[in-house]
N, C-alpha and C positions, 0 to 999 in steps of 0.2 A: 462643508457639512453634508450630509450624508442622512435623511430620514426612512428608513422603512418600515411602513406604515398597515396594520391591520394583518399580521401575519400569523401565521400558530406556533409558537416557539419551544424549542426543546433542548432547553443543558443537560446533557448527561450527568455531568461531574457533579453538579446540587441537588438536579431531581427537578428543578425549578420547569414548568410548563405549561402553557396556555399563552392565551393571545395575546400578543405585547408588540408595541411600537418599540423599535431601537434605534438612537441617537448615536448617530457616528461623530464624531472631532477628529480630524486628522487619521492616526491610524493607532485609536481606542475606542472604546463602547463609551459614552459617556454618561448616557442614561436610558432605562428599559422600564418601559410604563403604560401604562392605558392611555390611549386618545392621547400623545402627547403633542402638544401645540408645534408650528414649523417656527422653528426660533428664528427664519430671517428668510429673507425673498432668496436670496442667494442658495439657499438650500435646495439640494437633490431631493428627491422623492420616487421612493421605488413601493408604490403599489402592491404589496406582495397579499392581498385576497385570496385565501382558497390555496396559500404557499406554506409549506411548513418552514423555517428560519431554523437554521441548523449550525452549528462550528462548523468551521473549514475542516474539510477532509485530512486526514495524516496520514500520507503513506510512506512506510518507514523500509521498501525494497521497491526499489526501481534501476533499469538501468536505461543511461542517457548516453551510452555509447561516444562519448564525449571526453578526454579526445582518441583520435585512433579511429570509431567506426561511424562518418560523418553522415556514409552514404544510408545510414537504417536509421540513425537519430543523432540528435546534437539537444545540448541542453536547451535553446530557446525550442526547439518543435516539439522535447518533451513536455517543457514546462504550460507550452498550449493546450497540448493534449492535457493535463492535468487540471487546468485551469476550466475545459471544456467539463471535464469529467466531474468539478467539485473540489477539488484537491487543490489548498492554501499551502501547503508543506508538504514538500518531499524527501525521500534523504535516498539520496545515490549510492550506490556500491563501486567496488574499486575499480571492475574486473577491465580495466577499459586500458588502451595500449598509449603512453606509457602509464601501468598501475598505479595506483595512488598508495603508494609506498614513501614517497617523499613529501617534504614541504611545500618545495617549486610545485609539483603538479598538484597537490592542492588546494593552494593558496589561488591557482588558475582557476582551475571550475568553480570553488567558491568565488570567485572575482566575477567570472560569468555567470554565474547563479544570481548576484545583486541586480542585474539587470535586466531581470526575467518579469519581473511583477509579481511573482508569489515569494516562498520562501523554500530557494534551495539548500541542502545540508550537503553534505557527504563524507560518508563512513571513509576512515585510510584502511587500508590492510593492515593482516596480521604480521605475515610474513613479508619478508623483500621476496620481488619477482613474483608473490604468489605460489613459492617454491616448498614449501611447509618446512623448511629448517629452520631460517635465523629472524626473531625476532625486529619487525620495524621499532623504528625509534620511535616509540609510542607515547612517551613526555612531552617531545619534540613536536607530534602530531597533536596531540590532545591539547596544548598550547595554542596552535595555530589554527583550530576551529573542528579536527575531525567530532561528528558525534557520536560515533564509537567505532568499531573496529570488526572487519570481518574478510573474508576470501571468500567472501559468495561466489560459485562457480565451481569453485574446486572444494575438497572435501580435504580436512588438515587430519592426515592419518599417524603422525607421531603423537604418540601420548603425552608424551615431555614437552612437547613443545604446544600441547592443548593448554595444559596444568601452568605452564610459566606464562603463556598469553593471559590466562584466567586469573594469576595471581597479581600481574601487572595491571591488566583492567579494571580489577578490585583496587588498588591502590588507588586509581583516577578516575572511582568512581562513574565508570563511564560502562554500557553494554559491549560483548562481542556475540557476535551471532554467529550460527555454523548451517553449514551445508553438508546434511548428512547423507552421503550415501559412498559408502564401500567401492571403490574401484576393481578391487580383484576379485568382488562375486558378481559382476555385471558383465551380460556377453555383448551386449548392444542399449545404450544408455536411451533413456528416452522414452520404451514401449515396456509396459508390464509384463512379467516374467508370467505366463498364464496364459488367460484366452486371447488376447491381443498379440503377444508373442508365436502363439503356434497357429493363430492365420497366416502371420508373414511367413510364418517357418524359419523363425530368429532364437534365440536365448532370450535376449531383453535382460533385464532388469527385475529382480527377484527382492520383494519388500526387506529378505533379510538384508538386502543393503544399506537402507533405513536404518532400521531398527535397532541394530548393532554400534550404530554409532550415535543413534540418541541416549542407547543406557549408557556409552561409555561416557558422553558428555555431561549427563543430569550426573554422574557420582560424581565427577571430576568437580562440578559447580557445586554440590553439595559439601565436598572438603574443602574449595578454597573459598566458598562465601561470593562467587563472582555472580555477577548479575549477566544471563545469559539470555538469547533469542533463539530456541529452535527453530529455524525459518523451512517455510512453506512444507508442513506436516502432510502426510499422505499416508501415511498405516496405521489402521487402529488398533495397533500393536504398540505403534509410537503414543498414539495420546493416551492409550492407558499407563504408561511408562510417564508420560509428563504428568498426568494427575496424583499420581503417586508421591511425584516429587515437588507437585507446587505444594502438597500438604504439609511438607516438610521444611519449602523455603517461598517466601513472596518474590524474591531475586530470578525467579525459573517465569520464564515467556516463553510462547510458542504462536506462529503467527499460520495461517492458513491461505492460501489464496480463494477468489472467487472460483477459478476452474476446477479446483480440487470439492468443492463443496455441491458443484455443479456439475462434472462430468464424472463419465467411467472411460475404463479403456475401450468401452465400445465407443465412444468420439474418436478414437485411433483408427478404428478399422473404417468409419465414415468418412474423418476427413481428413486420413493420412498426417501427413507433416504439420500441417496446421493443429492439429494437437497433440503433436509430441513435445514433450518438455520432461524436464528433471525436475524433483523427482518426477515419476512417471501417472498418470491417471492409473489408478484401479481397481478398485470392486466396487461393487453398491455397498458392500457392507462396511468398507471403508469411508467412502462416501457418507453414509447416511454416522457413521463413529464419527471424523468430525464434525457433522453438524451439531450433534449432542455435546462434544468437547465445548463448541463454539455456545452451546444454549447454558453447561453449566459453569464456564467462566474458565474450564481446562487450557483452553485455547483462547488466547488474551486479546487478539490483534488479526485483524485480515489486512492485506499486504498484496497486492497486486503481483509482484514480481515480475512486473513491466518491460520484457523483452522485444525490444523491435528487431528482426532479419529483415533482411533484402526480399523480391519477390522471387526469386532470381536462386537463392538461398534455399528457399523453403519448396524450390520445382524441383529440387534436388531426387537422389531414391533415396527412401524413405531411411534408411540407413547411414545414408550421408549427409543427409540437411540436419541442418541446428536444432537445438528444443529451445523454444522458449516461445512465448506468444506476449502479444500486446496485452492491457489490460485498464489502463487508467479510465478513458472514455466509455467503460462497461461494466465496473466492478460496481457502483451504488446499483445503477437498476438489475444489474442481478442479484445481490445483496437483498433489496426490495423480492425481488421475482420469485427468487427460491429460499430464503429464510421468513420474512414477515409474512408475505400475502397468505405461505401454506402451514404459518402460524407456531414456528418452529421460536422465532425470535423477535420482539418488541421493536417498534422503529428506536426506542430509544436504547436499546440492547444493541440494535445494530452501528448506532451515531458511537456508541460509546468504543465499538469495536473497530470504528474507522477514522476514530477522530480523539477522543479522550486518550484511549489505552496508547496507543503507539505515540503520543504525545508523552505520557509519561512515562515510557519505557525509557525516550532520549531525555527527558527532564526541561521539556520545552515549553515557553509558552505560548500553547495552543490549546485547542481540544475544548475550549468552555466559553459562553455566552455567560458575559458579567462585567457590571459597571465596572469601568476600570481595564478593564481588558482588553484583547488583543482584537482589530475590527476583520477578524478573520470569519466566514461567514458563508454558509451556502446555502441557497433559497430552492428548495425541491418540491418540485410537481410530481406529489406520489401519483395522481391518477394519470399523469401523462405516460402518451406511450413513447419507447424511443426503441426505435428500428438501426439495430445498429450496424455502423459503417460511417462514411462519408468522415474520413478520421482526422482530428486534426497532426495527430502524429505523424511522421513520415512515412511510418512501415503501418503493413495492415492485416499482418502478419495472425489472426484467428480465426477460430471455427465459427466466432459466436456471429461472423457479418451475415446479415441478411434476419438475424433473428431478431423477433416480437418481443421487446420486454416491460416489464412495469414501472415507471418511474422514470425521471431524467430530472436535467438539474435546469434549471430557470433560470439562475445568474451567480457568480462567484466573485467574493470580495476580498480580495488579501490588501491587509495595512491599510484599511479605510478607501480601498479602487476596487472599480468594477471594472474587473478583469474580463469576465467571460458574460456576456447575454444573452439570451436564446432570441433569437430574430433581430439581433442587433447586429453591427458591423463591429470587427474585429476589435476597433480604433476604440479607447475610453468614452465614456461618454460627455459632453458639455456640461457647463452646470447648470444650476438650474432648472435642468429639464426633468418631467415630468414621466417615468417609467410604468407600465404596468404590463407585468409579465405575469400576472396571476391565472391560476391552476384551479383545479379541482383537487381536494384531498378529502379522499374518505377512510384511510388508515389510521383510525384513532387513537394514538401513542397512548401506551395504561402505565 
């Protein structure tokens, strides 16, 4: 058993919030209440004082480089990193060597996932190879635990074979997500086609890359009824094209990451490679488009898009190295730093976008504090500062180390363990024992 005691608590998904004691049994909530007495000497106690009590984090794009790229991450160092960051469930993308196109290599990472301490997922591909022609055995897949289906990385430019994946995924009830950007209007992936582009003296990356493939995607999902993910939006060209279309279907998601909400392409010109990723950072006005997507419900889901390279990788010139950046261990306090603090977004607006939505996008259960439910859980110190770095991931591959930010996480519980401490040693903890990791919180959830 499991008590945590005198904390400020907030479900997204009921609305239900204020102070409440939660009673863990095994790995459910068993009961949530005032002052609740410790039902046996044997029982845990985690002090959470001055803690907000939160659902486990959902992030529903990550990659764990697993198997194939051992040397940037593997699924146990992401799933730390995740654990450190808040994040009870993750769901992996395919793009990994050999792809998750099959059964055999699914059936592996999910094997390795159960041994993590949270809750790994992972999405299969659409196609075989990641090739955009032929159809993976998607019955076959969805049988054996994918929780839905995508070629994150590469961008599926047949239309026939969008339309057949979309009507296939509708049948199995299951999401596919896409990765939109155009291959043959991009002269260098990764830096925006603009001011960041003609400091290098590059082409870069020209938002019509985007953009062209979010509208051909939102119709395509509008005639087949398919339940779709635009993942990690970056032109407010795009989210005005998805609000147009969530009006029309509940089935249309679009997820955001924290860098996109938080940087411009002038993080490009500061700190090179460390901020280059696909899509690319760029404008303020795009920037400040989805935070408003994000404040009016356009944009469903923030999503990390959890990239580890090598150090090695990213010393590369700036034209050669990889895009993509870490994100798990920094996406809540920045979430905190640049949506709530400057009042854009509710902490419960924000939980609901890290934790409910992208829960319900895979049809999981996760995302909500309630008797009965899942003892997934994270206890956050909004007034705490965390300086980020010192990763537990492998790669450390960001712009954001070294920066001041709001917020961090106190301790994380997936299936009734405490996973992650802050000031505790890596190892579970004994029972019995007596915890207080409590915080200052003055961001008063409305």
């Amino acid at each position: 058993m499991l008590l945590i005691r005198n904390g400020y608590m907030i479900d997204p998904e009921s609305g239900m919030e204020g102070k409440y004691d939660l009673l863990i049994e095994g790995d459910r909530i068993s009961k949530i209440g005032k002052e609740l007495p410790v039902p046996e000497e044997s029982c845990e106690i985690i002090e959470a004082e001055g803690l907000l009590a939160a659902p486990g984090l959902v992030d529903v794009h990550v990659h764990f480089r697993d198997p194939g790229f051992p040397d940037k991450e593997d699924i146990f160092t992401g799933a730390r990193a995740a654990a450190k960051g808040g994040y009870t469930t993750v769901v992996m993308m395919g793009n990994t060597r050999p792809c998750i196109d099959n059964a055999d290599t699914l059936n592996a990472v999910l094997e390795k996932g159960k041994q993590t301490g949270i809750h790994v997922l992972s999405c299969a591909n659409v196609t075989m190879g990641m090739q955009g022609r032929e159809l993976t055995p998607m019955e076959e897949l969805a049988a054996r635990g994918a929780a839905g289906f995508t070629d994150d990385g590469i961008p599926l430019m047949e239309k026939d074979v969008v339309r057949a994946a979309m009507e296939r995924t509708a049948e199995l009830n299951l999401p596919v997500s896409f990765h939109e950007e155009d291959p043959g209007l991009i002269s260098e992936n990764g830096i925006n086609r603009g001011k960041a582009s003609a400091h290098f003296g590059i082409g870069g990356s020209p938002r019509e890359a985007e953009i062209s493939l979010v509208e051909r995607d939102l119709e395509l999902a509008l005639e087949t009824g398919a339940c779709i993910n635009i993942q990690h939006i970056s032109a407010r060209e795009s989210v005005e094209l998805v609000r147009r279309a969530r009006k029309q279907s509940p089935k249309i998601h679009a997820e955001a990451t924290p860098h996109h909400f938080t940087l411009t392409e002038e993080a490009v010109i500061r700190y090179g490679a460390m901020a280059k990723m696909n899509p690319p950072l760029r404008e303020e006005a795009d920037r400040l488009a989805i935070i408003e997507g994000l404040a009016d419900g356009t944009i469903d889901i923030i999503a990390t898009d959890h990239a580890p390279h090598t150090e090695e990788e990213k010393a590369r010139p700036l034209t050669q190295a990889p895009s993509g950046i870490i994100g798990l261990e920094t996406a809540l306090a920045l979430g905190i730093t640049n949506l709530v603090q400057p009042g854009y977004l509710t902490m419960r607006q924000l939980l609901c976008l890290m934790s409910t939505n992208p829960a319900n996008l895979y049809r999981l259960d996760a995302g909500y504090l309630a008797e009965g439910g899942p003892a997934d859980l994270v206890l956050i110190d909004t007034m705490g500062e965390t300086v980020a770095g010192d990763y537990a991931s492998r790669s450390s591959n960001t712009p954001f180390t070294g920066w001041k930010l709001r917020g961090r996480v106190a301790a994380t519980i997936a299936s009734g363990r405490i996973v992650y401490a802050r000031d505790e040693k890596e190892e579970f903890p004994p029972c019995a024992q007596l915890y207080n990791v409590a915080g200052a919180m003055d961001i008063a959830p409305q």
